[in-house]
N, C-alpha and C positions, 0 to 999 in steps of 0.2 A: 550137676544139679539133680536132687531126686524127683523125682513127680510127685502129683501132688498126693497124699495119703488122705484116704477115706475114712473119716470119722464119723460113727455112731453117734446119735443121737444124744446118748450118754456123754460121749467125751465130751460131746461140743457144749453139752447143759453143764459139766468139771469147767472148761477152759472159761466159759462167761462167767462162771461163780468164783474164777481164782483170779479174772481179769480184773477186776473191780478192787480188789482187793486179794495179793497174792499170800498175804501173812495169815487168811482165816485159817484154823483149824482143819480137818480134813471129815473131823467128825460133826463140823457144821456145814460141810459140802454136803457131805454125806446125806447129812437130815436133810436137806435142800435138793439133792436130787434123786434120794428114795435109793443108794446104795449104804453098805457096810462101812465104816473108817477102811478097814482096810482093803475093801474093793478099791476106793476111791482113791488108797493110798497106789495101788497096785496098777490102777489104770494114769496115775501123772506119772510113775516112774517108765512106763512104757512107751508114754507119749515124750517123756524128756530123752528115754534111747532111740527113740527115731527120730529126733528133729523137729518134734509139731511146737514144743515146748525148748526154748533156745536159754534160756535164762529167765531168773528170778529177779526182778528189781526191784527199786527203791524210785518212789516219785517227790522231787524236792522243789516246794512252790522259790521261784529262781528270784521274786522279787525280795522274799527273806533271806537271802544269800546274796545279795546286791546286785546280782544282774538283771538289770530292770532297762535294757535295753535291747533290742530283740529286730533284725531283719534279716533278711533271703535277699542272698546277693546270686546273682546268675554271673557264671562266669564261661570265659570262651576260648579254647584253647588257639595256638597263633598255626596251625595244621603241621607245623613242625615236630610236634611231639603227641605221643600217643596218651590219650585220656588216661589211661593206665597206668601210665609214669607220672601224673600228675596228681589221681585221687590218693597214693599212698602220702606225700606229699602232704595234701591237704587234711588229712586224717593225723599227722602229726600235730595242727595247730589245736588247743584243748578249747578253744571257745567256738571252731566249727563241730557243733551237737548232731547236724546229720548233712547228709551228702548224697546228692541224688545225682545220676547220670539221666540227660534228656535227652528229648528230639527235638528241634526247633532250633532258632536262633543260636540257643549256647549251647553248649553240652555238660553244666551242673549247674546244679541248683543247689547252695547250701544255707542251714540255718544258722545266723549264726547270734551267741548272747555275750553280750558284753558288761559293763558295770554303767558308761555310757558313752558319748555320742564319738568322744576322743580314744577311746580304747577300739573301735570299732575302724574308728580311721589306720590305726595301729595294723590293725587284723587284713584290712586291708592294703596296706602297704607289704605285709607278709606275703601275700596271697599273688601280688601283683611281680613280685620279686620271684616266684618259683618260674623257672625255665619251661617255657612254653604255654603260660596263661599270656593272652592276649591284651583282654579285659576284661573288667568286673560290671555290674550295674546292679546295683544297691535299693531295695525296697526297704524304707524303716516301717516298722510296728507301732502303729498309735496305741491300740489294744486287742489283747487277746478275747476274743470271747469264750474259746474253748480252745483245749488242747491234751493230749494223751488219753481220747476216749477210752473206757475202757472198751474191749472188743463183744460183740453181741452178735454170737452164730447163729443163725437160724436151724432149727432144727429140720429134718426133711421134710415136713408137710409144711415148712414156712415158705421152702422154698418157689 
């Protein structure tokens, strides 16, 4: 794992203004943060070779795409099998969207979206079947209030 890389000022005012929105232009970053197009072109390509910048994505509202069903299932390995034969595993199934390793009670916590409450059971049932989950415990989603902030650096006298 690399450590963590020290960004300017500058970057960090790029990385909030492409968080928001990653399709803007580079010449309206630019105006926005008082560089050249192609400074600002020349400082994301630097920040995507070293890692600060992982990928460009695409944000899709899930209830237009019929997944309108949405909970964080904590699940718990049975001590027989190591977390790490399991998360590749759960990375297989496409309606676990993220996967977190914890401390406490279970050792993951994932998100998971479904179409509804029967496709979820499904997901479930997958999940319960992989070698070495123990069990699962299921929180549903009545509503979102918020979700995929965009990221807001502070700059060094914010800190």
């Amino acid at each position: 794992m690399q450590a963590n890389i020290q960004l300017d000022d500058t970057d960090a005012r790029i990385l909030t203004a492409l968080s928001s929105d990653s399709r803007r232009s580079y010449a309206d970053v630019a105006s926005e943060v008082g560089l050249s197009t192609a400074a600002v072109h020349e400082r994301v390509k630097k920040m995507v070779e070293r890692g600060v910048i992982e990928r460009f994505s695409l944000s899709v509202d899930p209830d237009r795409v019929g997944l309108r069903f949405t909970a964080f299932v904590a699940i718990r390995n049975d001590g027989g099998a190591h977390c790490r034969d399991i998360a590749p595993r759960l990375q297989e199934l496409p309606e676990v969207l993220e996967l977190h390793s914890v401390a406490g009670e279970h050792d993951f916590l994932a998100k998971i979206r479904t179409t509804h409450a029967r496709a979820l059971e499904d997901v479930l049932y997958k999940i319960k079947a992989i070698p070495g989950v123990a069990r699962t415990t299921s929180t549903v989603v009545l509503n979102t209030e918020f979700e995929d902030r965009p990221l807001q650096l502070p700059s060094s006298g914010e800190a």
